[in-house]
Every structure is written in C-alpha cells, then in structure tokens.
DSSP file (Angstrom, degrees, kcal/mol; ACC not computed):
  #  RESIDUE AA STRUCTURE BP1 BP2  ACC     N-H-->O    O-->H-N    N-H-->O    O-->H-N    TCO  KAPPA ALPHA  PHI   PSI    X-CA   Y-CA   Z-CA
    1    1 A X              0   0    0      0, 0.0     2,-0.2     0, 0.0     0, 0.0   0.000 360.0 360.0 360.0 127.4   -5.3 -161.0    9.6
    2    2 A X        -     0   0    0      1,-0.1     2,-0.2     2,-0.0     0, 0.0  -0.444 360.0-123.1 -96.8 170.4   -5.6 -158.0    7.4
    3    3 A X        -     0   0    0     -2,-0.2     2,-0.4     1,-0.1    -1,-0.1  -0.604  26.1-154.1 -87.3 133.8   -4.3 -157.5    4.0
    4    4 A X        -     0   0    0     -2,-0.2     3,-0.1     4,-0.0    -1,-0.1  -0.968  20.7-115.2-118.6 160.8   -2.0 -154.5    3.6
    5    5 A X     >  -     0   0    0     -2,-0.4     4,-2.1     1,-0.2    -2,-0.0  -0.123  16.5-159.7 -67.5 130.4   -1.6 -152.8    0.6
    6    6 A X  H  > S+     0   0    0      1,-0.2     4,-1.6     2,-0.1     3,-0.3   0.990 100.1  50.1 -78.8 -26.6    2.1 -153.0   -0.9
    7    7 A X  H  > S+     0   0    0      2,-0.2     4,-1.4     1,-0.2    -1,-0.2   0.608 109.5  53.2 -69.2 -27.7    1.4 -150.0   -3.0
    8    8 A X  H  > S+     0   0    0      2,-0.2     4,-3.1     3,-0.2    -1,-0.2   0.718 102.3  56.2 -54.8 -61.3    0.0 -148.1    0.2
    9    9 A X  H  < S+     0   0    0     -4,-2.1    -2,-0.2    -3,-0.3     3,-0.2   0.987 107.1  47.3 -74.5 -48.7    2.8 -148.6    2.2
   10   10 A X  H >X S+     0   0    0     -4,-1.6     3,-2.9     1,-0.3     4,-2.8   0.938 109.9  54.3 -54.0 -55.6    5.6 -147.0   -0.5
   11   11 A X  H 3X S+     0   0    0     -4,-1.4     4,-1.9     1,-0.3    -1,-0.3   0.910 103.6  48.4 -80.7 -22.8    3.8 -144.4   -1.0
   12   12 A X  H 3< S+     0   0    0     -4,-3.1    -1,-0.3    -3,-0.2    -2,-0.2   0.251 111.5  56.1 -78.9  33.7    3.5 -143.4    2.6
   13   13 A X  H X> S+     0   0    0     -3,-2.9     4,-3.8     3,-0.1     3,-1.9   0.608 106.1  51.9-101.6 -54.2    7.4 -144.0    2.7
   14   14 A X  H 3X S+     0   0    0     -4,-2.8     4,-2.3     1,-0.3    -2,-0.2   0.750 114.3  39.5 -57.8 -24.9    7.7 -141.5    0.0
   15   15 A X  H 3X S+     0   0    0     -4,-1.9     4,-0.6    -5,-0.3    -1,-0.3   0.230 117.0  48.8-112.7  27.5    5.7 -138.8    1.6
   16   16 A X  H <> S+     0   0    0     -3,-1.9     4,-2.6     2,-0.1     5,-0.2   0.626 115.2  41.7 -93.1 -58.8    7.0 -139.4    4.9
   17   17 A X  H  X S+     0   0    0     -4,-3.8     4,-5.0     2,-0.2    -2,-0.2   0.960 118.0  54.9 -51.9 -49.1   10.6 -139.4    3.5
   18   18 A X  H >X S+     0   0    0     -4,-2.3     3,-1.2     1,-0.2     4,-1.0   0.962 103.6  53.7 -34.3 -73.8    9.0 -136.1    1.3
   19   19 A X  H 3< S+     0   0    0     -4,-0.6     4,-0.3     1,-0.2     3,-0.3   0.735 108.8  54.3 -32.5 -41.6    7.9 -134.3    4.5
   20   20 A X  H 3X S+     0   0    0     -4,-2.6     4,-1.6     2,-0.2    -1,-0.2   0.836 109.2  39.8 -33.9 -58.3   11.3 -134.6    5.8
   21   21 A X  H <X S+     0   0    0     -4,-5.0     4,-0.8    -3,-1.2    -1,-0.2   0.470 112.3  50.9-105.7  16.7   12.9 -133.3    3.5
   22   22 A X  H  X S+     0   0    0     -4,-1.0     4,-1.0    -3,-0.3    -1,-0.2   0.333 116.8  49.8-107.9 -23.4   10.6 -130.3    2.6
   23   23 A X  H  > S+     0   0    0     -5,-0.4     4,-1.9    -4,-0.3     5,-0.3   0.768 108.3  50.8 -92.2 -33.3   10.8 -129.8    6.5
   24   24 A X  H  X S+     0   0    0     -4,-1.6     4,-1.5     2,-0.2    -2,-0.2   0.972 117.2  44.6 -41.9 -65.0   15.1 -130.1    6.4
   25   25 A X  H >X S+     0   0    0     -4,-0.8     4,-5.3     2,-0.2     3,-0.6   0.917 106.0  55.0 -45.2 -60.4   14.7 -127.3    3.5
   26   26 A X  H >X S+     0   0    0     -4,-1.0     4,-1.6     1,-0.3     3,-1.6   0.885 120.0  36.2 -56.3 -70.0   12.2 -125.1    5.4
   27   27 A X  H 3X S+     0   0    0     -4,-1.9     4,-0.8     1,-0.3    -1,-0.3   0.496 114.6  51.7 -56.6 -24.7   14.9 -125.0    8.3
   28   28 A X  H <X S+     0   0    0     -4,-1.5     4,-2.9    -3,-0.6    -1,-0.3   0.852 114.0  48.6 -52.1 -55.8   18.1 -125.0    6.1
   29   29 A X  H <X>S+     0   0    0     -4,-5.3     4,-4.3    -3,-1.6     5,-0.5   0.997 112.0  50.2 -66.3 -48.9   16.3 -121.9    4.4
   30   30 A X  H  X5S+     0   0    0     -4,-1.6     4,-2.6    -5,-0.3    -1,-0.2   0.828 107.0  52.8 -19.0 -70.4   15.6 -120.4    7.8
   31   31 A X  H  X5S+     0   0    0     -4,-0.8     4,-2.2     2,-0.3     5,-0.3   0.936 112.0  48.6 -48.1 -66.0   18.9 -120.7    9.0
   32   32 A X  H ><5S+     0   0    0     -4,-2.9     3,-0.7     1,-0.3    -1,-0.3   0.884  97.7  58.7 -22.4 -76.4   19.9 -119.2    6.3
   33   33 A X  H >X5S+     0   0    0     -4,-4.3     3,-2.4     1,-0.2     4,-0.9   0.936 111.3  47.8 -46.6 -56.7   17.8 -116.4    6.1
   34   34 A X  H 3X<S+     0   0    0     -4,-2.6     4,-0.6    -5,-0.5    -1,-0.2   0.691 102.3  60.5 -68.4 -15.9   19.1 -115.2    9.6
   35   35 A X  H << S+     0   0    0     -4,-2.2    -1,-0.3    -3,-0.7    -2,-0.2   0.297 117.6  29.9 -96.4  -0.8   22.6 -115.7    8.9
   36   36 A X  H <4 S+     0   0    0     -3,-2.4    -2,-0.2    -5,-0.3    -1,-0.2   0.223 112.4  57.1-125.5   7.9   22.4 -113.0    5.9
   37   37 A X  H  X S+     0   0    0     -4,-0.9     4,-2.4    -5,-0.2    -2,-0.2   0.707 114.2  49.2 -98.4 -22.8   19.6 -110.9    7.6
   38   38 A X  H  X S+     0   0    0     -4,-0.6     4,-1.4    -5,-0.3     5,-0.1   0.755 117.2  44.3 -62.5 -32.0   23.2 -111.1   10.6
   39   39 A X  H  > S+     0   0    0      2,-0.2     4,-1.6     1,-0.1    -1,-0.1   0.855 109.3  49.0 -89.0 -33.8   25.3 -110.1    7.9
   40   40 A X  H  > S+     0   0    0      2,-0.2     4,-1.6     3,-0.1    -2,-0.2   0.985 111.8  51.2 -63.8 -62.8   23.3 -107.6    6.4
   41   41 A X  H  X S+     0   0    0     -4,-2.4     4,-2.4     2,-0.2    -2,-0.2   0.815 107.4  54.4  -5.1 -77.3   22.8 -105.9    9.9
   42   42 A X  H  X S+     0   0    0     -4,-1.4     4,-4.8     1,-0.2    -2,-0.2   0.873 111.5  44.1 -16.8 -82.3   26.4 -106.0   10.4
   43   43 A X  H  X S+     0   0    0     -4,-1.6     4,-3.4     2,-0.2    -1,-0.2   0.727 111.8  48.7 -42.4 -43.6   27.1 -104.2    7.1
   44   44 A X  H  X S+     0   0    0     -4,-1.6     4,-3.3     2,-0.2    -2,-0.2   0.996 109.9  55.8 -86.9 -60.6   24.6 -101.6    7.3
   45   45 A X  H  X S+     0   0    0     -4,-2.4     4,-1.6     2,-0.2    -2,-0.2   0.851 112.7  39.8  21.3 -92.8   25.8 -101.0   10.9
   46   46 A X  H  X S+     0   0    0     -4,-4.8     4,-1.8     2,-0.2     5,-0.2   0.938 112.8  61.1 -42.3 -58.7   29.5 -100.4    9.7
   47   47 A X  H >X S+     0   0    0     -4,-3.4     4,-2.6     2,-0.2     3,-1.1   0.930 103.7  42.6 -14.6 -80.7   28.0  -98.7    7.0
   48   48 A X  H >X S+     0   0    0     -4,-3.3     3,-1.6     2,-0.2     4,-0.7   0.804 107.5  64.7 -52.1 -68.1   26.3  -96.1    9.0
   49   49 A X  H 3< S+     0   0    0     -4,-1.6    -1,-0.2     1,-0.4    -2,-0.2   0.469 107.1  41.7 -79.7 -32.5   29.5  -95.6   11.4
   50   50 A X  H XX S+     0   0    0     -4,-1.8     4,-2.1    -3,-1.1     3,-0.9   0.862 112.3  54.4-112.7 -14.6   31.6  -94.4    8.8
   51   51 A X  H <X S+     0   0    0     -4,-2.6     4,-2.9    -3,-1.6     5,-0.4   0.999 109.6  44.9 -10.7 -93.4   28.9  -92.4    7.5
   52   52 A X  H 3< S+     0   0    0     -4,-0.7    -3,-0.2     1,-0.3    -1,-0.2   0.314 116.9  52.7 -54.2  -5.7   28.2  -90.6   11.0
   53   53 A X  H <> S+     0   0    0     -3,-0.9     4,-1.4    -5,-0.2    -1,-0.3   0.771 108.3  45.6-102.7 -40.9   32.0  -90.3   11.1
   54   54 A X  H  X S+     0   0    0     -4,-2.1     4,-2.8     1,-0.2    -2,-0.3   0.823 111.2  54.1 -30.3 -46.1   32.3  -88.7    7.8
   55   55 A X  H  X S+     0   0    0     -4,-2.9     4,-1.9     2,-0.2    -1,-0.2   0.883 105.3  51.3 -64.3 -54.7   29.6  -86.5    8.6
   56   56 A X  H >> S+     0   0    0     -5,-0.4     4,-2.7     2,-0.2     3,-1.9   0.986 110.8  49.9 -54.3 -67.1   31.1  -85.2   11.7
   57   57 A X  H 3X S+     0   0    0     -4,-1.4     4,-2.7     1,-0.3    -2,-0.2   0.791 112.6  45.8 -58.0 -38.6   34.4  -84.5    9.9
   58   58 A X  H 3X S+     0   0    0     -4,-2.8     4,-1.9     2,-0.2    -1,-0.3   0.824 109.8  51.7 -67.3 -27.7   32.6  -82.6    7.1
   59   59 A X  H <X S+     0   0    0     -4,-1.9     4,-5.3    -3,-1.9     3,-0.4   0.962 111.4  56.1 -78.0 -42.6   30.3  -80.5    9.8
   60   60 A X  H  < S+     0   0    0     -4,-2.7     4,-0.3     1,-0.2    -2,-0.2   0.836 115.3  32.4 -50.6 -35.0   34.1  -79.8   11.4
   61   61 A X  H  X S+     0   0    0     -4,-2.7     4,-1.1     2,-0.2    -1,-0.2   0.597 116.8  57.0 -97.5  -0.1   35.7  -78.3    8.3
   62   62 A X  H  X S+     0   0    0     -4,-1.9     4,-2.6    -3,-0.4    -2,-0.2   0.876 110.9  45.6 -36.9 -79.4   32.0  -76.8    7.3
   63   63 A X  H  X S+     0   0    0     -4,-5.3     4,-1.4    -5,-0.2    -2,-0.2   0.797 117.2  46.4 -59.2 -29.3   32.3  -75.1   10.9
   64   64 A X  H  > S+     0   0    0     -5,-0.4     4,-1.7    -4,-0.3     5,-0.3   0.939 109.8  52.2 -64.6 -46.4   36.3  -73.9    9.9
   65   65 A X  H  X S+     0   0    0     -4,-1.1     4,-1.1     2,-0.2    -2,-0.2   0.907 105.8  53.9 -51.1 -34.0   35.4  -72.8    6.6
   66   66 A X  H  X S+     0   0    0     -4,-2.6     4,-4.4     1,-0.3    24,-0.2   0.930 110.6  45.5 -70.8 -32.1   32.7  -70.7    8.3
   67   67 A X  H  X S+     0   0    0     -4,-1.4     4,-1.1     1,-0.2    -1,-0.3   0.846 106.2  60.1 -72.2 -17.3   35.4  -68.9   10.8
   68   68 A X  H  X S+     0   0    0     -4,-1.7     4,-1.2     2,-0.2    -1,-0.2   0.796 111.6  40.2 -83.8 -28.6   37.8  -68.4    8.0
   69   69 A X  H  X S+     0   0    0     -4,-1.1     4,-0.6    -5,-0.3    -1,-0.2   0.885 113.4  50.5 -97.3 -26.0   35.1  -66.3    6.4
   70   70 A X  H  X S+     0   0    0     -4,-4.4     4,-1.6     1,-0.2    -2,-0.2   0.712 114.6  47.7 -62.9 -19.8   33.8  -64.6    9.5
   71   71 A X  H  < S+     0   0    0     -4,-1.1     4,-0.4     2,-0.2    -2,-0.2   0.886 114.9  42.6 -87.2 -42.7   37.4  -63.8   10.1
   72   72 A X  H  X S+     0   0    0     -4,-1.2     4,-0.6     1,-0.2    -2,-0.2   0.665 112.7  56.8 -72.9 -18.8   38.0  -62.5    6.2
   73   73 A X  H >X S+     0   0    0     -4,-0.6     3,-0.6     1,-0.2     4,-0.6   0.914 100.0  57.3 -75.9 -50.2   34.5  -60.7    6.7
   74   74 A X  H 3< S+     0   0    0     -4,-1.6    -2,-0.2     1,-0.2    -1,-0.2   0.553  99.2  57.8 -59.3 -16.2   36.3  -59.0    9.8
   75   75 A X  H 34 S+     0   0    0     -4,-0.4    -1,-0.2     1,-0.1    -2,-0.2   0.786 105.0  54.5 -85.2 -38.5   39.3  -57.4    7.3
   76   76 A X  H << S-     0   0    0     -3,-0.6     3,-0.2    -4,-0.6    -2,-0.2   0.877 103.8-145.5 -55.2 -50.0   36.3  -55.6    5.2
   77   77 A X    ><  -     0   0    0     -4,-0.6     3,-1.3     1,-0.2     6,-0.2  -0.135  31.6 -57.4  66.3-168.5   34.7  -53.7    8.4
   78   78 A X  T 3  S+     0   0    0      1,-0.3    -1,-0.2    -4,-0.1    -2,-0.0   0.533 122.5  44.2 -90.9 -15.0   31.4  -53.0    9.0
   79   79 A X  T 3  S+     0   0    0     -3,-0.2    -1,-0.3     5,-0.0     2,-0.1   0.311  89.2 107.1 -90.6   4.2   29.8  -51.1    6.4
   80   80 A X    <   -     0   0    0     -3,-1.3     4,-0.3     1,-0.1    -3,-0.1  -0.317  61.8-133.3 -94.2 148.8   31.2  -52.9    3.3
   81   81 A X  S >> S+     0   0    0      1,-0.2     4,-3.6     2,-0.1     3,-0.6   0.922 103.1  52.0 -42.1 -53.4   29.7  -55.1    1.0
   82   82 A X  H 3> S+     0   0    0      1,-0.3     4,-1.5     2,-0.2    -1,-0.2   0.644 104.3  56.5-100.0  16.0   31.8  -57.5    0.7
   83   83 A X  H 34 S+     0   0    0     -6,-0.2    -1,-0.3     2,-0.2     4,-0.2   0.309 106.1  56.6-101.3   7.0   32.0  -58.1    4.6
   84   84 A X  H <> S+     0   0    0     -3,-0.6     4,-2.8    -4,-0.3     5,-0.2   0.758 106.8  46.1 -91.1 -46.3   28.4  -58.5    4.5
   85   85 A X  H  X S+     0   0    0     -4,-3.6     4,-0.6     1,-0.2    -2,-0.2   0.928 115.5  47.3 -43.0 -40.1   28.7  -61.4    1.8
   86   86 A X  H >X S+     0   0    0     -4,-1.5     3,-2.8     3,-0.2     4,-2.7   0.987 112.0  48.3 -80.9 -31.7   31.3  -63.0    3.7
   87   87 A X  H 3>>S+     0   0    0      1,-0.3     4,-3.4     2,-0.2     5,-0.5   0.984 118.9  45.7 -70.7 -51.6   29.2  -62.7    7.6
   88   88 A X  H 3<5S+     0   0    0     -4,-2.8     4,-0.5     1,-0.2    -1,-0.3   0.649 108.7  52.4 -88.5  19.3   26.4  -64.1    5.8
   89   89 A X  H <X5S+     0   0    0     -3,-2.8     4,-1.3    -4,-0.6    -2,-0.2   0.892 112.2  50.6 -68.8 -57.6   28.4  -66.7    4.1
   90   90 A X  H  X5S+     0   0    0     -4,-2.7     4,-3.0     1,-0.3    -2,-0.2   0.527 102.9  52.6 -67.1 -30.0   29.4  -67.4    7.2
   91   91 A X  H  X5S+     0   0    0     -4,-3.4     4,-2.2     2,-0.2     5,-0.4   0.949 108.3  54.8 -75.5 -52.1   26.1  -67.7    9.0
   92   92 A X  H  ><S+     0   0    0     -5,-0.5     4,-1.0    -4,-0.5    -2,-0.2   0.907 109.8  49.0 -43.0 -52.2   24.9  -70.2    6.4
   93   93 A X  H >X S+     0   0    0     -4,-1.3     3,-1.5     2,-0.2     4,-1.5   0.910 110.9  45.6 -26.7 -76.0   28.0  -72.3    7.2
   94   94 A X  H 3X>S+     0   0    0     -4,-3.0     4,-2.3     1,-0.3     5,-0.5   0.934 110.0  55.7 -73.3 -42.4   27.6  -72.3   10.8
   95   95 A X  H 3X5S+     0   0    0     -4,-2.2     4,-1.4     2,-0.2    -1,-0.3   0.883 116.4  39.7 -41.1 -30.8   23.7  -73.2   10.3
   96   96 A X  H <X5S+     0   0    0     -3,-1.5     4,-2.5    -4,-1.0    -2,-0.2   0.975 107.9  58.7 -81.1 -46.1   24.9  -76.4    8.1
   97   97 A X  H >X5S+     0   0    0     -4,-1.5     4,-3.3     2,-0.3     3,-0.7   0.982 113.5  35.6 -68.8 -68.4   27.6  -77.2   10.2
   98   98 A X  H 3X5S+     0   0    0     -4,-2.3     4,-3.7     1,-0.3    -1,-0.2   0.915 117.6  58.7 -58.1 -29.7   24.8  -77.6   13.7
   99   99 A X  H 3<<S+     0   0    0     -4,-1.4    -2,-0.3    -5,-0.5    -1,-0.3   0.966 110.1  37.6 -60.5 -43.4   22.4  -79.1   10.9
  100  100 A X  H X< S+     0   0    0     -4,-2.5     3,-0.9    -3,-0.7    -2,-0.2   0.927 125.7  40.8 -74.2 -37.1   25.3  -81.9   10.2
  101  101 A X  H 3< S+     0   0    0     -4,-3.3    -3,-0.2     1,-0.2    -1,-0.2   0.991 115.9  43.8 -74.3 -37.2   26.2  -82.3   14.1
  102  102 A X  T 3< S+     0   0    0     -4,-3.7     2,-0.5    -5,-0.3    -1,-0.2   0.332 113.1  60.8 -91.6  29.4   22.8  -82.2   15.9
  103  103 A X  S <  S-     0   0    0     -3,-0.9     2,-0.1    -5,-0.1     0, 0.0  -0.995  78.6-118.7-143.3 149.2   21.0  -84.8   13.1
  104  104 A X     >  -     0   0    0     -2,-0.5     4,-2.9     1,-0.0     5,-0.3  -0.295  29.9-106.4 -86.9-176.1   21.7  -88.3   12.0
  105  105 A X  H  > S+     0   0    0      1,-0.2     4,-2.3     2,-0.2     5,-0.1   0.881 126.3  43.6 -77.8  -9.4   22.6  -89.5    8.8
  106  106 A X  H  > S+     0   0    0      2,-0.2     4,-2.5     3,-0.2    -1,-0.2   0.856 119.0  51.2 -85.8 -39.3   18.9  -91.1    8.2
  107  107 A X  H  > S+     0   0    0      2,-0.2     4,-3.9     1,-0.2     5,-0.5   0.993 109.5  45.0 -60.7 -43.6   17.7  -87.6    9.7
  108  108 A X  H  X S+     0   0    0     -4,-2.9     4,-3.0     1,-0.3    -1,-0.2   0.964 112.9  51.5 -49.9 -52.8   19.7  -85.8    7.5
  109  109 A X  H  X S+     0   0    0     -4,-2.3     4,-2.2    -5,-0.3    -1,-0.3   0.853 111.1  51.0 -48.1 -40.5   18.4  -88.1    4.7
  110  110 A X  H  X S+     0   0    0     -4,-2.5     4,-2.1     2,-0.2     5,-0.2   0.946 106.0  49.1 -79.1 -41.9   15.1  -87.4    5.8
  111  111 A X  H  X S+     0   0    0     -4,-3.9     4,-1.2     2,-0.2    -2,-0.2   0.765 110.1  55.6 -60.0 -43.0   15.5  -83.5    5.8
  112  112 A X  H  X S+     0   0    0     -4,-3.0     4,-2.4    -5,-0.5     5,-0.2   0.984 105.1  54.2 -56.2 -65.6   17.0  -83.6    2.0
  113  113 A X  H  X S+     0   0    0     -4,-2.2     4,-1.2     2,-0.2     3,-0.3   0.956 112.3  41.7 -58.9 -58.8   13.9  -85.5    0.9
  114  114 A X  H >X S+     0   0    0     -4,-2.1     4,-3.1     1,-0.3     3,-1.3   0.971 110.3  54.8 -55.8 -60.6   11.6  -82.9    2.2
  115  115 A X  H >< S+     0   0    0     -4,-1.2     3,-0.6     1,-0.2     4,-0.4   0.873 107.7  51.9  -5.3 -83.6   13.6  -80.1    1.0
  116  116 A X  H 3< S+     0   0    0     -4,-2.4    -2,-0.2    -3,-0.3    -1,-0.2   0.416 107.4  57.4 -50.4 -25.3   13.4  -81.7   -2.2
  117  117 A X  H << S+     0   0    0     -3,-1.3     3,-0.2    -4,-1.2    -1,-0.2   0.793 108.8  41.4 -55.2 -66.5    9.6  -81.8   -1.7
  118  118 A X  S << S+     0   0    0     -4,-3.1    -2,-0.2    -3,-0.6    -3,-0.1   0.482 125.5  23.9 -90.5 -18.0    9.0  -78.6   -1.3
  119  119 A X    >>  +     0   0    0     -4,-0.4     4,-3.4    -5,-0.2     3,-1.2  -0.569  59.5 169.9-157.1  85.1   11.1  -77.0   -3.7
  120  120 A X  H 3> S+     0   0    0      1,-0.3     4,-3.0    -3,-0.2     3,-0.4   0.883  71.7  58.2 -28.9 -78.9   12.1  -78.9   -6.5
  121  121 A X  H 3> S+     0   0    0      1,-0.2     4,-0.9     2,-0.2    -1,-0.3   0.499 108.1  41.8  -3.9 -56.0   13.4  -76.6   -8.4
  122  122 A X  H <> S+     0   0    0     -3,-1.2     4,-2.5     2,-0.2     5,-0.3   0.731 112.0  55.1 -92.7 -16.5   15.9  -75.5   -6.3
  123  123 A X  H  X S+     0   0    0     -4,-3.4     4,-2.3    -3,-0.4     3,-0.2   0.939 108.6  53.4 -70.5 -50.2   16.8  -79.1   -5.1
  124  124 A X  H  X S+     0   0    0     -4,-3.0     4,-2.2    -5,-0.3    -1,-0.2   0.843 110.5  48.6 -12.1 -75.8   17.2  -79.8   -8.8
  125  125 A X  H  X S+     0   0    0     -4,-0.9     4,-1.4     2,-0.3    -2,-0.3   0.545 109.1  44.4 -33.9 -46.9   19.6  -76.9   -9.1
  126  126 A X  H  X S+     0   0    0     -4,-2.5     4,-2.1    -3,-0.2     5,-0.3   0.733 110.5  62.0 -95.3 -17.8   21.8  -77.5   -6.4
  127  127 A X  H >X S+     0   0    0     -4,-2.3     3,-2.3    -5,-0.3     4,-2.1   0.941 105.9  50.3 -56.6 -74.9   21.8  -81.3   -7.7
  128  128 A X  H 3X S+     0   0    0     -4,-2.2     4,-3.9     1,-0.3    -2,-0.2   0.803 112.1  40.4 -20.9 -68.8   23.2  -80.0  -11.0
  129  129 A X  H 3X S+     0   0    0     -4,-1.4     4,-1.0     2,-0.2    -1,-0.3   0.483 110.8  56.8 -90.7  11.3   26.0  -78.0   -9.7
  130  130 A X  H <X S+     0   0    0     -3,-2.3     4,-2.9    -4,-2.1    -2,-0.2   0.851 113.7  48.1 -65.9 -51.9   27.1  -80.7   -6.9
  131  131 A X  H  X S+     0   0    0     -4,-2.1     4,-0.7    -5,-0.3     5,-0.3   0.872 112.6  40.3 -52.7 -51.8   27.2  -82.6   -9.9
  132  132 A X  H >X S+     0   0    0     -4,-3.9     4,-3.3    -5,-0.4     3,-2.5   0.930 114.8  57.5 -17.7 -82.3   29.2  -80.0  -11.8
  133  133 A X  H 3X S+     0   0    0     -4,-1.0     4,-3.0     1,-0.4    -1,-0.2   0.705 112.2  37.9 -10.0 -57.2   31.3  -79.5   -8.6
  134  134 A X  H 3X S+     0   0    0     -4,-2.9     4,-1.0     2,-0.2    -1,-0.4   0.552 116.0  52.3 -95.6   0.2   32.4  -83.3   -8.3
  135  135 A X  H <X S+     0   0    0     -3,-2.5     4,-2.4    -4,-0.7    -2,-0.3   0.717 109.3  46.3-102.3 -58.0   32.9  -83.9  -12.0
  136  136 A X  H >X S+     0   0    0     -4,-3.3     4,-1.7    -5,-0.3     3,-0.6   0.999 120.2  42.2 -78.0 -54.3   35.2  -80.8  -12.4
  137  137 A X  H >< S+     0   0    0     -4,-3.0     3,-1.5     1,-0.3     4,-0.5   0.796 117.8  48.2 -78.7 -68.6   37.5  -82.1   -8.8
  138  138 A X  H >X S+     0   0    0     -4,-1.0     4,-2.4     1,-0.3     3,-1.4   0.575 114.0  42.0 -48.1 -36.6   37.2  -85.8  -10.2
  139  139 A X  H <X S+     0   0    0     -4,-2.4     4,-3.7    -3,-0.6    -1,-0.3   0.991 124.8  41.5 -79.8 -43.6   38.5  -84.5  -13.8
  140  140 A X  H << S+     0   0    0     -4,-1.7    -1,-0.3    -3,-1.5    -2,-0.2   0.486 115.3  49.5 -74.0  -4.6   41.4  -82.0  -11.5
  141  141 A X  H <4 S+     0   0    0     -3,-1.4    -1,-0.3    -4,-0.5    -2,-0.2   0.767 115.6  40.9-115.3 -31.5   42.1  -84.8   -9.1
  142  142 A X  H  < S+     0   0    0     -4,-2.4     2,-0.6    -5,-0.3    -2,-0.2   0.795  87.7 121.6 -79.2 -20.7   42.8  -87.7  -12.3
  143  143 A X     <  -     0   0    0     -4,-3.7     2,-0.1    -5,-0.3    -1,-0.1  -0.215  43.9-173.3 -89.7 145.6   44.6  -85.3  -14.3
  144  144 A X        -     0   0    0     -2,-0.6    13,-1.6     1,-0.1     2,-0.4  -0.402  29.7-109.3-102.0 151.7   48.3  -86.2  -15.2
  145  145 A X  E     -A  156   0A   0     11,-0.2     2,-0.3    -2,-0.1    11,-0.2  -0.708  28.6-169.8 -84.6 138.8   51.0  -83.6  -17.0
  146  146 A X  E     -A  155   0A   0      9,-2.4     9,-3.6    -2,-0.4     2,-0.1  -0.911  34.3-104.1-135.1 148.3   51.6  -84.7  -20.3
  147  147 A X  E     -A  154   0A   0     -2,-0.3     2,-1.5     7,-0.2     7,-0.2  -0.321  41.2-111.4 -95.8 170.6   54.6  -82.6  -21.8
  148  148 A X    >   -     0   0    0      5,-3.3     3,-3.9     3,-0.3     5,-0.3  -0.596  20.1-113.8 -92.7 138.9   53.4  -80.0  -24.1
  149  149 A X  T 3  S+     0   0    0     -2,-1.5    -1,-0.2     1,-0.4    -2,-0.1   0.627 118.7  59.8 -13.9 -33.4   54.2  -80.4  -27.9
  150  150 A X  T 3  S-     0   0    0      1,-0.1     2,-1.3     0, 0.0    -1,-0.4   0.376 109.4-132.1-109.4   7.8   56.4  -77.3  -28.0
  151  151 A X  S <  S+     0   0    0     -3,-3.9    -3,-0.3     2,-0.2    -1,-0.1  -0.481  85.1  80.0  97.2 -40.8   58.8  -79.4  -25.1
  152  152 A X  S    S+     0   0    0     -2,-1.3     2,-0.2    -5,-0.1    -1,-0.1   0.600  85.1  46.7 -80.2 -26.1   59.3  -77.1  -22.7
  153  153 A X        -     0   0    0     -5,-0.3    -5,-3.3     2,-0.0     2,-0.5  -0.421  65.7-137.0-105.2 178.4   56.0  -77.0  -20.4
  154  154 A X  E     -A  147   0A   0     -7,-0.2     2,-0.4    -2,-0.2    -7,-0.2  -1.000  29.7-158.7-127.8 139.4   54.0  -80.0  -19.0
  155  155 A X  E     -A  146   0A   0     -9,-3.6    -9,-2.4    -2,-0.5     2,-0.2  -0.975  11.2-123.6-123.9 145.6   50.4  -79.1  -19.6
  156  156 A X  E      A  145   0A   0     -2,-0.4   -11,-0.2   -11,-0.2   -13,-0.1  -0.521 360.0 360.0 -67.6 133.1   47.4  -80.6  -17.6
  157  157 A X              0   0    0    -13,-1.6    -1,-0.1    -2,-0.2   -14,-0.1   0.584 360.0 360.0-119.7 360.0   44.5  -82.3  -19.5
C-alpha cells in the first residue's frame, strides 16, 4: 500500500478549489463585460438617434432660413448688391442644408475633421465665433430683469 502525502493532498485541494474560483471570476468578469459592452451599445444607439434627429431638424430650418433669404434677395432685384449677398447667402444655406440631410452624423464628423485638416485657420476661426455665438445666446437666454436703480425700468444683465 502506498503512502500518500498529507501535505500533497491539501495543497491539491487548494489549487483545485483555486482553479475554481479564478475560473468563476474569469466567467463572472465575462458576463459582465457583455452586459455593459449591451449597455453601452444601447446608449450609443439612442445617442446617435437623437443626434440624426437633431440634425434633420437643423438641416430643415437651415433649408427655411435659406428661402427666407432667397425670397428677401428677390425684394432687392437683380442688379443690386445687396440681392446678390442675400442669393449667395442663400446658396451657401441650401449647400449645408443637402450636406446635413444626405450625410450621417459620423460622416458629418468625418467631413469637419478634414475640413479642419486642411485649413486650420479657418476651422479655428469659425471655432471662435461658434463659440462667441453660443456664449452671447447662453448669457441672452439666462438673463433675468433686475429693476433698474432709478425704479422705473427693468434692465437686463
């Protein structure tokens, strides 16, 4: 009869029991991992959807603005100045407006980068005064009337 080792046997209890539970983990983590890489999906998903609806709505009042100006352009007649500024307002407009409907928002994304690429500068530039742009309607859109010192007016700050 052979001798076994008591010391032998525990420790291949302990790295059986180890293996277990270092395989439990791996499959816990697993699980895991797929049930936020589903949620993540999800999200980004949604995301995009009101993106690509946004997008649509902006290319639709993009495309109003543009008639409004071809229209204002038409009040000038044909020889004027400033019914050439407004017809070629207006063509830029309608150019953005078929750029926002016929691309997606990743295309769109994609078209920006290059842009940006290719002329820094101006990409710079028009960063600067979107920023302006949304800075002056956030300060017009938070400001409250406060009455004015001399009582009679309400003045904006």
């Amino acid at each position: 009869m052979e001798e076994r080792d008591p010391g032998a046997s525990a420790a291949d209890t302990i790295r059986r029991g180890l293996d277990e539970a270092v395989e439990t983990t791996r499959q816990a983590a697993g699980e895991i991992g797929t049930a936020l890489g589903d949620d993540l999906k999800q999200t980004r998903d949604r995301v995009m959807d009101e993106a690509e609806s946004a997008k649509q709505g902006l290319a639709g009042q993009v495309s109003e603005t543009a008639a409004a100006l071809d229209a204002a352009a038409g009040q000038f007649g044909e020889q004027s100045v400033q019914g050439d500024l407004f017809r070629g307002a207006a063509r830029g407009l309608n150019s953005l407006s078929q750029a926002l409907e016929g691309n997606s928002m990743s295309g769109l994304a994609s078209n920006l980068t290059d842009f940006g690429r290719r002329n820094p500068a101006v990409f710079l530039g028009g960063a600067a005064l979107a920023g302006f742009a949304l800075a002056r309607f956030a300060q017009a859109s938070a400001a409250d009337p406060t009455p004015d010192p001399a009582g009679d007016r309400e003045t904006v700050r």
